[in-house]
C-alpha positions as CSV (number, residue, x, y, z in Angstrom):
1,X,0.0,0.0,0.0
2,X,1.0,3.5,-0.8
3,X,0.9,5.9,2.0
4,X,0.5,9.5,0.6
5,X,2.9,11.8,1.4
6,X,1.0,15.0,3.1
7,X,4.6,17.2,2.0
8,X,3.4,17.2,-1.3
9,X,-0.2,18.1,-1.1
10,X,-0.2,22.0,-0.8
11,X,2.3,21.9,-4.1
12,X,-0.4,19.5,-5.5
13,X,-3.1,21.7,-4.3
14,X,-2.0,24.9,-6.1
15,X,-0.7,23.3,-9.5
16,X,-4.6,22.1,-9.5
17,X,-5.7,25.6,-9.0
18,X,-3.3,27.0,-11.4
19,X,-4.7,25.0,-13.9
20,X,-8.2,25.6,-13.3
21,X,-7.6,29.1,-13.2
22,X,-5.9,29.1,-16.7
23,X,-8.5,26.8,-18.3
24,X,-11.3,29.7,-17.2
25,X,-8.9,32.0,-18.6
26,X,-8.8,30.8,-21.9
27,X,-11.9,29.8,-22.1
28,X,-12.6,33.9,-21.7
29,X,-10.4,34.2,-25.0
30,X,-12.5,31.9,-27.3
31,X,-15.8,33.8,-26.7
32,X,-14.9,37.0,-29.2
33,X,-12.7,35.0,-31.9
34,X,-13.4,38.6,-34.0
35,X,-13.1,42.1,-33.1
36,X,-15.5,44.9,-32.8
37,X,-15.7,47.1,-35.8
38,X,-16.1,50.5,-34.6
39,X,-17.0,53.2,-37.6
40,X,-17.6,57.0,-37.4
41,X,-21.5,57.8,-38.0
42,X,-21.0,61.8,-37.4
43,X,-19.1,64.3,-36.2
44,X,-20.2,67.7,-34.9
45,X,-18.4,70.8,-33.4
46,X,-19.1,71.4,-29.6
47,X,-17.6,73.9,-27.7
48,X,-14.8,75.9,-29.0
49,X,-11.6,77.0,-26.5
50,X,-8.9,78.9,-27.6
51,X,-6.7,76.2,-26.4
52,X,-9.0,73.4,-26.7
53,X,-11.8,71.9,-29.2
54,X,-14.7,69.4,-28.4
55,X,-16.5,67.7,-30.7
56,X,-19.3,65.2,-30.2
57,X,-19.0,61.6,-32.5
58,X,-21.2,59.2,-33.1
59,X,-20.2,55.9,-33.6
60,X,-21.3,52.4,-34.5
61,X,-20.2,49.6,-32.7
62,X,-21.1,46.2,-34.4
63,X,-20.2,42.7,-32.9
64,X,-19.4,40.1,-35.0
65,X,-19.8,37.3,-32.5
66,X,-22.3,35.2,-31.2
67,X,-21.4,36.2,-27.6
68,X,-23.2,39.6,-26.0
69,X,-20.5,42.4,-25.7
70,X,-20.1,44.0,-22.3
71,X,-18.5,47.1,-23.4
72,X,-17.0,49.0,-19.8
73,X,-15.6,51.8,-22.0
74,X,-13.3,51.9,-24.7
75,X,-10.4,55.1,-25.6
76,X,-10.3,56.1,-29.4
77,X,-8.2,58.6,-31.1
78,X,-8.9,60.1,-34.3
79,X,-6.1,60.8,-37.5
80,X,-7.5,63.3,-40.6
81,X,-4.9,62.8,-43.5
82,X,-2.1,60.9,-41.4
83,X,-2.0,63.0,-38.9
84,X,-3.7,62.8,-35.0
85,X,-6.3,65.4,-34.9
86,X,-8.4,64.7,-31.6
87,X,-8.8,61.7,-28.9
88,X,-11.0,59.8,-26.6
89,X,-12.1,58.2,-24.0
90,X,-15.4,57.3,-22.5
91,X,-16.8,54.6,-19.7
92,X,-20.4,54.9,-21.4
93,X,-21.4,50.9,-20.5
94,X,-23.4,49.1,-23.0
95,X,-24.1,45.5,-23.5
96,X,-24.1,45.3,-27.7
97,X,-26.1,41.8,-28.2
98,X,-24.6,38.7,-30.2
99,X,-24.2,39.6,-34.1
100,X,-25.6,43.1,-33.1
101,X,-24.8,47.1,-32.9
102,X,-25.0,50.0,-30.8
103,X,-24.5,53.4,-31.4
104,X,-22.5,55.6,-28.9
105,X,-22.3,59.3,-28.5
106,X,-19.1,60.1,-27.0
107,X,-17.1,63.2,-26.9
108,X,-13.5,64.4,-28.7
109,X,-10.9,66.5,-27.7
110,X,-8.4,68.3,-30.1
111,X,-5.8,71.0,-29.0
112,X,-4.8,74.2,-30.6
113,X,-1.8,72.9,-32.6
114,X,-3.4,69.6,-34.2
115,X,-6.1,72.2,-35.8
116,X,-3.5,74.5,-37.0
117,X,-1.1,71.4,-38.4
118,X,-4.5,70.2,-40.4
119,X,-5.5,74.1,-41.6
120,X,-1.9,74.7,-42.7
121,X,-1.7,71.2,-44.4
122,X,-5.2,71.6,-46.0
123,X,-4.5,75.2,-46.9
124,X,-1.1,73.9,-48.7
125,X,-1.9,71.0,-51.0
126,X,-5.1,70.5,-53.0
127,X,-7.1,67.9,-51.9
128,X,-10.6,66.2,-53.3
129,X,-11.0,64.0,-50.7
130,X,-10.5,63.5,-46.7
131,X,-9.0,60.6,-45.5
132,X,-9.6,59.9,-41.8
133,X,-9.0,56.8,-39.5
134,X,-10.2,55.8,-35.8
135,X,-8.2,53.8,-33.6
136,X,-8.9,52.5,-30.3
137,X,-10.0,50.0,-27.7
138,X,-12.8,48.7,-26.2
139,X,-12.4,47.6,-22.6
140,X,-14.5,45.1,-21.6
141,X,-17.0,44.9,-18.4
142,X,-15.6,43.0,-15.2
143,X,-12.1,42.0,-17.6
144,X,-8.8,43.9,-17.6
145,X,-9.1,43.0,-21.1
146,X,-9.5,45.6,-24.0
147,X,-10.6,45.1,-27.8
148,X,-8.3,46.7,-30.5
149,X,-10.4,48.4,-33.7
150,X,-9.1,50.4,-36.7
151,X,-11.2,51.9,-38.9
152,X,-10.5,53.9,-42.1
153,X,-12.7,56.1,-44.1
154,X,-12.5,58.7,-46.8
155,X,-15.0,61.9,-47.2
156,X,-14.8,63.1,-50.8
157,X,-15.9,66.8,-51.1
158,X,-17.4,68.8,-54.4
159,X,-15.5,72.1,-56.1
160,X,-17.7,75.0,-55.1
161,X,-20.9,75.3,-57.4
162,X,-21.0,71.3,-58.4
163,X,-23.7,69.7,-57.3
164,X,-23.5,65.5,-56.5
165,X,-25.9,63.3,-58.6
């Protein structure tokens, strides 16, 4: 007969709860096997600083998985034509249902320099379109974990006096 040796039980003990502890872990990872795509729905001016803009965005959040998103709050920063323009953060909670969306109004902040950089580039070249692109992550309710996006876009504008058909 094999008597057990009561030593080696605590080290038993914790490599048991080690394990356990990662298989809950991973089995975390497996529930959003895609990311959220986050797009830009609007953007409108809000209160004007000399040092400092606000702008309020709107923006669509669609989840791509068949798990409910519990969205904490999530940080986003926004470039116009390469360059950072404004950023973001926001702990607006909302769940966004399996294979469903949510729109999110949430505020920007821009500084004094970044508008001058983009009116001094803008004023420089000639350009037909602008290109913008929102970064970010989505932090997720009750989880130190966060969700990356990146989302491009471009806006094309009209010579003064055309009209869009």
């Amino acid at each position: 007969m094999i008597t057990p040796d009561y030593r080696t039980r605590p080290y038993h003990s914790a490599v048991l709860l080690l394990l356990v502890t990662l298989a809950a872990g991973c089995a975390g990872l497996h529930a959003y096997r895609e990311p959220p795509r986050v797009s830009l729905v609007s953007i409108q001016p809000g209160e004007m600083n000399v040092l400092e803009q606000r702008y309020q965005l709107q923006l669509r959040i669609m989840n791509p998985n068949d798990e409910a998103l519990p969205v904490a709050g999530m940080q986003y920063a926004l470039q116009i034509n390469g360059r950072e323009f404004a950023y973001g953060l926001s702990r607006q909670p909302v769940s966004i249902p399996a294979y469903g969306e949510a729109v999110l109004d949430v505020d920007l902040v821009s500084n004094l320099l970044g508008m001058l950089q983009q009116l001094q580039e803008m004023s420089a070249e000639t350009h037909e379109s602008l290109k913008y692109r929102l970064t970010g992550s989505i932090r997720l309710d009750n989880s130190h974990r966060k969700l990356p996006f990146d989302y491009s876009g471009e806006l094309h504008y009209l010579p003064a006096g055309s009209t869009a058909e």
